[in-house]
N, C-alpha and C positions, 0 to 999 in steps of 0.2 A: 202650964204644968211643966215640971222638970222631967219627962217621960209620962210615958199614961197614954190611955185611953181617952178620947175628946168625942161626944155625940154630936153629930150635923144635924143637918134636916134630914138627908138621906141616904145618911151611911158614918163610919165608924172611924175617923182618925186618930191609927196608932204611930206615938212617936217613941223610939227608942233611943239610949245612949248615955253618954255623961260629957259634962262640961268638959273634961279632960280629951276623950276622944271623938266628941260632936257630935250628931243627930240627924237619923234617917227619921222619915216617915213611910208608911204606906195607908192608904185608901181602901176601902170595904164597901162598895155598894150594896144596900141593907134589899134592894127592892126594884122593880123597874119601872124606868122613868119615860117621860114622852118628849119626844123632837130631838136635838139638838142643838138645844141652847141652855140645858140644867146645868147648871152649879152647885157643888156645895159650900160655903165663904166662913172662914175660920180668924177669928182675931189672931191675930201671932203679936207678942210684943218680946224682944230681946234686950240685954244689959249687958253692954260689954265690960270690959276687967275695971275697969273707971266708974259703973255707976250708970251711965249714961243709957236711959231704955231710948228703942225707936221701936214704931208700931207698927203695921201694916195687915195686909189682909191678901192669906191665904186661898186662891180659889181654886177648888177642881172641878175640871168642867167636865161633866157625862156626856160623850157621845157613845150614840147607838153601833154596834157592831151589827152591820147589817148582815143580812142572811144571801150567800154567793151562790148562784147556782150554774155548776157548769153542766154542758152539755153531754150526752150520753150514748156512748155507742156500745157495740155487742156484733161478732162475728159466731155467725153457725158454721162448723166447722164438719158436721155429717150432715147428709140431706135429711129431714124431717125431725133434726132431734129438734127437742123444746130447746129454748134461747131464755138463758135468765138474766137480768141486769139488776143489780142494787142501784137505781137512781140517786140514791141519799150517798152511795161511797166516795166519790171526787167531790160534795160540795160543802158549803161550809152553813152548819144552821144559825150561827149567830148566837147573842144573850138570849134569847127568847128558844131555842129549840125549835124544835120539827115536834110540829103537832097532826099527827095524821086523823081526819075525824072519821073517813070512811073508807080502809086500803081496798075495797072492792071494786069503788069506779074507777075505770080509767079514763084521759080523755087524749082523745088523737089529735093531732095536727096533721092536715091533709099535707100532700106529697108524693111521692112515689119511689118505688122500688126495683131499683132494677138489678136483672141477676144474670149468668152465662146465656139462660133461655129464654129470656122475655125480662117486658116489663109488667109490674103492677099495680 
């Protein structure tokens, strides 16, 4: 195609431009994929000012942006107030989001706490 729209298997290559001032592309993932080793493989063939085509093949390869999670801290700064922390504000969810199925439970990890007057 001389610009246009191209259908992959799993996503949308748009080229834009003119012979004159050449051709960008960008990539459109339609959907999510599994692992990292997806491809999507597009024939490309070009003709320079002579005539002469060469062919080849286009691939973009989907990897997953994994989901980062940093760790989470929280200073109480009067004695007995409540301590609120957004866990989800420093990290990163990734293509797939943060799906929370039940914000009710929580779960601990044992350890301890220690303060001016003890530990616990």
């Amino acid at each position: 195609t001389n610009g246009g729209l191209v259908h992959g298997q799993y996503g949308d290559l748009t080229i834009t431009g003119t012979p004159a001032t050449g051709y960008t592309y960008s990539y459109t993932l339609l959907d999510n994929t599994s692992g990292n080793t997806t491809h999507d493989d597009f024939a490309v063939q070009v003709v320079d000012s002579d005539g002469d085509p060469a062919s080849t093949t286009l691939s973009i390869a989907i990897v997953d942006d994994v989901p980062t999670a940093v760790a989470d801290s929280a200073t109480q700064t009067t004695e007995n107030a409540p301590v609120t922390v957004n866990v989800f504000a420093n990290d990163v969810p990734g293509a797939h989001g943060v799906n929370i199925t039940d914000p009710t439970k929580v779960s601990y990890v044992a350890g301890s706490l220690a303060g001016g007057t003890g530990t616990v």
